[in-house]
N, C-alpha and C positions, 0 to 999 in steps of 0.2 A: 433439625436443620440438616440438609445434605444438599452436594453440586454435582453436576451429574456432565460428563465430558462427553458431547453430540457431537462435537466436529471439531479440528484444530489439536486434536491430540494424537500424536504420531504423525502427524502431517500438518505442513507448514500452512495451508489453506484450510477453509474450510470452515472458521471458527464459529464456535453456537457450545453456550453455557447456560445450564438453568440453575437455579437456586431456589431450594425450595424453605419456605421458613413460616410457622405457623399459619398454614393451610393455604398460604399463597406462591404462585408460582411467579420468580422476574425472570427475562433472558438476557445474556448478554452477547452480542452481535449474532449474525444469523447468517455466513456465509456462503460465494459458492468454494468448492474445491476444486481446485485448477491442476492439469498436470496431466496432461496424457488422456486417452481414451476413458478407461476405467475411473477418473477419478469425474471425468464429467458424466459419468453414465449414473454415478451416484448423487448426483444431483438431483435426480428425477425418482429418487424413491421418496415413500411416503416419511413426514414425519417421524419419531420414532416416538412421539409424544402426540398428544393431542395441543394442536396450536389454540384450541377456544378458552382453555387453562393458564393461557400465559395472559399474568395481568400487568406486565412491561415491561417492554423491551431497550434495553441501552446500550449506543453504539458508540463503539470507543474512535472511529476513523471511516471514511470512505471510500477505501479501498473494499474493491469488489468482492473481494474473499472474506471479508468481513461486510457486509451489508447484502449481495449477490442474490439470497433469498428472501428477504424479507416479503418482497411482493408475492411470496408463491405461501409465506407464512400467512398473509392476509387474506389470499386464496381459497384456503386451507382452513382458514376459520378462525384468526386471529381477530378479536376487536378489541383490544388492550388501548395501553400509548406506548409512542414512539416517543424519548428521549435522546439528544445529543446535542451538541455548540451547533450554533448558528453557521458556522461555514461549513460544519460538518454537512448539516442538512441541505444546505446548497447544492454543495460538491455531490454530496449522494444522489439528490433527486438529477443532476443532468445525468451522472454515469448510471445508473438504473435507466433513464430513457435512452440512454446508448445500447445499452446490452439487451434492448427488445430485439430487436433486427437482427445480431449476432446468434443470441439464445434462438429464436425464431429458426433459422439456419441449422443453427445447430440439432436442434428436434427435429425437424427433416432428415436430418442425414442418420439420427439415432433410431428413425421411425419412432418418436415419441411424442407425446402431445408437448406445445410450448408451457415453459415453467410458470409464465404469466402473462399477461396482455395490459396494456397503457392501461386500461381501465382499473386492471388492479394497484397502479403504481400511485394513480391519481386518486384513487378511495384511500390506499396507505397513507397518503400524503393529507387526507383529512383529520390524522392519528398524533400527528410528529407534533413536538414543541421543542422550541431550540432554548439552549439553556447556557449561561455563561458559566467560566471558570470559577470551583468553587462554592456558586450556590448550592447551597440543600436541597434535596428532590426528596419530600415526603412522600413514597409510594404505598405504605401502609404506617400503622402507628409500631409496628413490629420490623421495618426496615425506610431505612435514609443511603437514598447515595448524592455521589459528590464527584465531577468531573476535575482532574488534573491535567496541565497541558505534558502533551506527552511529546511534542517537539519533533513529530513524525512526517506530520504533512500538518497544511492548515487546519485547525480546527480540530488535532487528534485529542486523545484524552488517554489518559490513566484512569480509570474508575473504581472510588471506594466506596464499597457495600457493607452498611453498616448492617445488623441483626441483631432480632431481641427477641428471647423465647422463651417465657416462664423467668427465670432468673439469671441467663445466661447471655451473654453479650459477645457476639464476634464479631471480628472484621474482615474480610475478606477484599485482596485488590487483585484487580485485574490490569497487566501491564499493558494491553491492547498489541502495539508495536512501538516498541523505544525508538527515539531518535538517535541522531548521530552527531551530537555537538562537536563543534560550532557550525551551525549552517547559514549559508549565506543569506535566509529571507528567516528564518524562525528563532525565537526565544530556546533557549537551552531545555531539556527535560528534567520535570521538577519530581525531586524525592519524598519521599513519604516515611514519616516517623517509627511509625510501627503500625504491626496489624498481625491477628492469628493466621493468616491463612495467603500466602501468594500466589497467580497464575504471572508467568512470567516466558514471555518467548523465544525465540534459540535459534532464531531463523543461519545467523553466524556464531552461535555458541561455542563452535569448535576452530575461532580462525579470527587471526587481528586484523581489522583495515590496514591498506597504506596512511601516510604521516596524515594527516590530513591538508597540513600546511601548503603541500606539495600540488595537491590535487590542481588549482587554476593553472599554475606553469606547467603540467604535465599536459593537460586541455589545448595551453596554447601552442604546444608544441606538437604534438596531433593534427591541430589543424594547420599548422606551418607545414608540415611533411606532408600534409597531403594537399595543399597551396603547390607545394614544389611540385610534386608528381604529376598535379595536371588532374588529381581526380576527387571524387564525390566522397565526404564523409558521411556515411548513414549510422543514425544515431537511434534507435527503436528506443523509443523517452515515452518514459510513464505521463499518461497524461496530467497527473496530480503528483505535485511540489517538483519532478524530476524535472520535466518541461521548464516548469517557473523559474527555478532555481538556475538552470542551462541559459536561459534567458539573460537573469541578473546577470549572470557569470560572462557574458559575451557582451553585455551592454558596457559592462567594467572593461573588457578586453578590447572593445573597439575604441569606449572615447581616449582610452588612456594611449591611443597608433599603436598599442603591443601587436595586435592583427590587421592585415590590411583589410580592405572593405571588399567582402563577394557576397555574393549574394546567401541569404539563409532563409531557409524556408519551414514553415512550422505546418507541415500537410498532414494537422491534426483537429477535425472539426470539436472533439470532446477537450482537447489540451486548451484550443482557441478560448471554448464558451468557460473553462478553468479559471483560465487567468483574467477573463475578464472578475471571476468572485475574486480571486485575489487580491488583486485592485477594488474592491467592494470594504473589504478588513483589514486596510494598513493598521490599527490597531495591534493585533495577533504578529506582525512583525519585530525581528529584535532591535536595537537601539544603532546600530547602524543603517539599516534599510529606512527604518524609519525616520532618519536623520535625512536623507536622500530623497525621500517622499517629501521632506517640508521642505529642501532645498531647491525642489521644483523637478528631480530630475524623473522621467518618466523610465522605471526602472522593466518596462519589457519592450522596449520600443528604441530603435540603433538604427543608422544606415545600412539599409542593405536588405534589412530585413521583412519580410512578406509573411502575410499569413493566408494559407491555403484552406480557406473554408469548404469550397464547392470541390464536387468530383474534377470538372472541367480544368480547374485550375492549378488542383495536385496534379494531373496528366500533363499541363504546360510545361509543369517544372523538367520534365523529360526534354523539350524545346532550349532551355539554359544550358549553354557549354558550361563542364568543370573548368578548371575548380567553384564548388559551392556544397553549401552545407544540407542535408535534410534531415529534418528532427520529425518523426512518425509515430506513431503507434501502430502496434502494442509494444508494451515494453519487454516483453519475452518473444516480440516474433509470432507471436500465433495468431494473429490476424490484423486486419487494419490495412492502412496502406502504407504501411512500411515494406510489407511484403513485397509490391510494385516495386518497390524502388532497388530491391534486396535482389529480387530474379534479375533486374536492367544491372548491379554493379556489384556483385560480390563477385563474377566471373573476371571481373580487371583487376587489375594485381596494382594499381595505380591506384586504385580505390581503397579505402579506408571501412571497418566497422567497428563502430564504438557501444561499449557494452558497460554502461554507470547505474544500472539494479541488478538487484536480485532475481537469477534464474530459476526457477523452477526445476527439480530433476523432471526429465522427458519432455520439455519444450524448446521449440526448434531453438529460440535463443542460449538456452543451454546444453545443444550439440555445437550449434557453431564456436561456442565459449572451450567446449570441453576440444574443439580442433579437427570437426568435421572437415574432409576432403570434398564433401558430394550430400549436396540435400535432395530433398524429392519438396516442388514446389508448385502449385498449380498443375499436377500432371508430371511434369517434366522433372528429370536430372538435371538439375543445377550445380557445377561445377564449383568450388570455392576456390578462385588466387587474389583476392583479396585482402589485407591484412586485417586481420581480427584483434581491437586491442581493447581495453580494460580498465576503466580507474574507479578501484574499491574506494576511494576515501568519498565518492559520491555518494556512496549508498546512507538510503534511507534507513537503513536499520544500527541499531548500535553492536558493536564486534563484542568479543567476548568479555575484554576487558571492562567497555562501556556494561553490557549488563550486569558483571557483579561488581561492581561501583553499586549499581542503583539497589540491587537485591542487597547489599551489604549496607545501606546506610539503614535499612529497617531493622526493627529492632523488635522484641518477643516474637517470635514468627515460630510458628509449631512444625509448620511445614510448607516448602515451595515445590507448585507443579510445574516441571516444566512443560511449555509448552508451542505450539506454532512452529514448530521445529521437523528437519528429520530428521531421520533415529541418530546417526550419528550423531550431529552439533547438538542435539537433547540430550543423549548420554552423556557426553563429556562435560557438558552445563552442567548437569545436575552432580557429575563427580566431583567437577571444581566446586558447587554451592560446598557442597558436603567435606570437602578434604579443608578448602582456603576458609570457609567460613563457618564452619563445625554446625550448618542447619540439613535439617533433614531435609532430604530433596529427593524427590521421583519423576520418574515419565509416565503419565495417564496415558489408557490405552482408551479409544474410542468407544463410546457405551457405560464407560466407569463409573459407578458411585461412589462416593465419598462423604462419611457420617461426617459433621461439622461440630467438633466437642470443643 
C-alpha cells in the first residue's frame, strides 16, 4: 500500500492524491493550481500517472483547486467513478462549466491546447454518483471510504479511506479543506476518532483569525463608512459559501435597520446559479439557518438587493450612483467581473475594497491585500487610493488553532502530512503537530511516495 502526493503538496492548490492498495489505483481530488503564471502553465502537463489506472475518484469539495481537472483526467483516459455529496456534484458540475471559457482563454494566451472541452465535462459527468454523509463506498473488497462533513462550503467532506492488504488494515483521512466554525449557513466540522495516516491542510497554519464573534459588526461598519463617503464597496466573493454566506449576513443586517437599504448587487453569473443549489439543500444547513428556512424567511433575498446575471446588466450597475454594494468574482481578483468594477473604483479613495478569502501568493487579490500602490489592469496602470480592508473571521478555512483542535482529537496516528499549504504556514503546522501534540508530522514535497505500514 503507498500514497503518492501529485498536487497540493508545497502548494496550497492543486490537490490530486493516489492510493494504491492491492493492485488498485483510487484518487482523491484532482485539481487545478492557481497562483501566478507558472503555476497555471503546469496545468497543461501530462499526467504524471496514467489516468486509465485510476479506478476512482473522490472529491472532498468544489472548489476549483480541488476538482479543476478532472475533465482533462477523463480526457486523458479516465473511465473509473466519480464519487462525492450531492451538492458537492452540483456545485462542481456548474464551476467546471464556468471555467470552459476562462481555461479556453487561458490556452490562448499560453499557446496551448485547451485543458478540456464541454464534451469532456458532460461524458465525466456520466461517471459521478452523489453520495451522503457517512455512507460506505465499497470500491473494492480491499478498500471502503466514507464522506465526513468538513463544514467548508456546501457539501465539503472529510474522507476516510479504509485499506486491507493481506493481513494489514489502514486508515488513512484526508482533511480535504477544514471549515471555520461557527458559520453562518453550515453545521460545524465533524472529528474523526482515530486513524493511521493524516492529510491535513495549512492553508492558515501559521496565523489565528479575528474573534469570530466580531466579524458581522466589523461588516456593518464597513459598509456604514463607506455609506458615509459616498462610495462603492467592491467585495471580489468566492462564488461558493463566500457569496452565500455575505448574503445571509446582509439579509440579517437589513431586516434587523442595523444598515440602511442601497442598493447590492451580486454581478456574479456562477455565485447567482450557486445559491440557487443552496436553496436546493437546506438540509446540509445548521440549526439556526435552518430554523429560518421553516420560519419562512427567504435567507438570500433583502431589499435592495439585484442579481446581475447578463453581461448587459453588471455594465448597468456602472449607471447606479454610490453609495452601493458589488459582490463579483473572482475571489482573488484574477478574473471575472469584479475586475470591471475594481479598474472603475479602486482609483477613489471614497471607495472601499473588501478582501473575506484567502489570497493566493501572486494574485492580484493578494498584492492589493499585501498594499499595492499601482496595478497593471487590462493594459493600463491602475492607481490604488481606495481603502483596502480585511475581515479574517470570514474565511473559509479553519486558522491554526482550529486545525489542531481537529488533528488533536484523533487518536493512534503514525503520522500527519501536512498539506495544501505554503511552505511557511506547513512548516510551522507541522512543528506545532509535533512539539503541542508529540505526532510525527512532515511537509510532502510534490511527486512523494509514501510506503503505507
Amino acid at each position: 500500500m503507498k500514497l503518492t502526493f501529485y498536487g497540493g503538496a508545497g502548494e496550497v492548490t492543486g490537490a490530486n492524491y493516489v492510493i494504491e492498495c492491492a493492485g488498485a489505483k483510487i484518487m482523491v481530488d484532482c485539481g487545478l493550481a492557481q497562483g501566478g503564471r507558472f503555476a497555471e502553465r503546469g496545468n497543461y502537463k501530462p499526467f504524471a500517472y496514467n489516468p486509465a489506472e485510476i479506478k476512482a475518484v473522490f472529491i472532498t469539495h468544489a472548489h476549483i483547486d480541488h476538482i479543476g481537472r478532472l475533465p482533462k483526467l477523463y480526457k486523458d483516459g479516465f473511465r473509473g467513478d466519480v464519487f462525492a455529496t450531492h451538492p458537492t456534484l452540483d456545485l462542481a458540475r456548474i464551476s467546471l462549466d464556468d471555467s470552459v471559457r476562462i481555461l479556453k482563454d487561458e490556452a490562448e494566451d499560453l499557446k496551448e491546447q485547451p485543458l478540456y472541452t464541454e464534451e469532456d465535462i458532460i461524458n465525466l459527468w456520466k461517471l459521478t454518483h452523489g453520495k451522503k454523509y457517512h455512507e460506505e463506498i465499497i470500491v473494492t473488497p480491499n478498500i471502503r471510504i466514507k464522506f465526513n462533513d468538513a463544514g467548508h462550503i456546501l457539501g465539503s467532506s472529510i474522507i476516510e479511506v479504509f485499506l486491507k492488504e493481506e493481513s494489514r488494515e489502514i486508515k488513512v483521512v484526508f482533511s480535504g479543506d477544514l471549515g471555520n466554525p461557527p458559520t453562518p449557513l453550515l453545521r460545524p466540522t465533524e472529528f474523526i476518532d482515530k486513524a493511521d495516516y493524516v492529510l491535513v491542510e495549512s492553508a492558515y497554519g501559521d496565523r489565528l483569525h479575528e474573534d469570530k464573534s466580531q466579524r458581522k459588526e466589523k461588516l456593518q461598519q464597513i459598509i456604514e463608512s463607506t455609506i458615509i463617503n459616498g462610495g462603492a464597496l467592491m467585495i471580489p466573493a468566492f462564488a461558493l459559501e463566500r457569496t452565500q454566506e455575505l448574503l445571509f449576513e446582509l439579509n440579517n443586517l437589513a431586516e434587523s435597520g442595523r444598515i440602511p437599504k442601497i442598493p447590492v448587487f451580486i454581478a456574479s453569473p456562477l455565485a447567482i446559479k450557486a445559491t440557487a443549489i443552496y436553496q436546493k439543500y437546506p438540509d446540509y444547513f445548521n440549526k439556526e439557518a435552518a430554523y429560518l428556512i421553516k420560519s419562512g424567511d427567504d435567507l438570500f433575498n433583502f431589499p435592495g438587493l439585484e442579481f446581475s446575471l447578463t453581461t448587459e446588466s453588471s455594465k448597468a450597475i456602472n449607471n447606479v450612483p454610490p453609495p452601493k454594494i458589488i459582490m463579483a468574482g473572482s475571489g482573488m481578483s484574477e478574473g471575472g467581473r469584479i475586475l470591471h468594477h475594481e479598474r472603475r473604483y479602486l482609483p477613489d479613495p471614497k471607495s472601499t475594497l473588501l478582501v473575506i478569502g484567502y489570497q493566493v501568493s501572486g494574485t492580484l487579490g493578494r498584492r492589493l491585500l499585501d498594499g499595492a500602490q499601482e496595478i497593471k489592469m487590462f493594459r493600463e496602470n491602475i492607481p490604488v487610493r481606495a481603502q483596502i480592508k480585511a475581515i479574517g473571521g470570514y474565511s473559509a478555512h479553519a486558522d491554526q488553532a482550529g486545525l489542531l483542535e481537529w488533528v488533536g482529537h484523533i487518536k493512534n496516528v503514525k503520522k500527519v502530512f501536512v498539506v495544501q499549504g505554503e511552505e511557511k504556514p506547513a512548516a510551522v503546522l507541522a512543528g506545532k503537530i509535533k512539539n503541542d501534540l508529540g505526532m510525527e508530522a512532515g511537509v510532502p514535497q510534490a511527486g512523494e511516495v509514501f510506503e503505507l505500514n
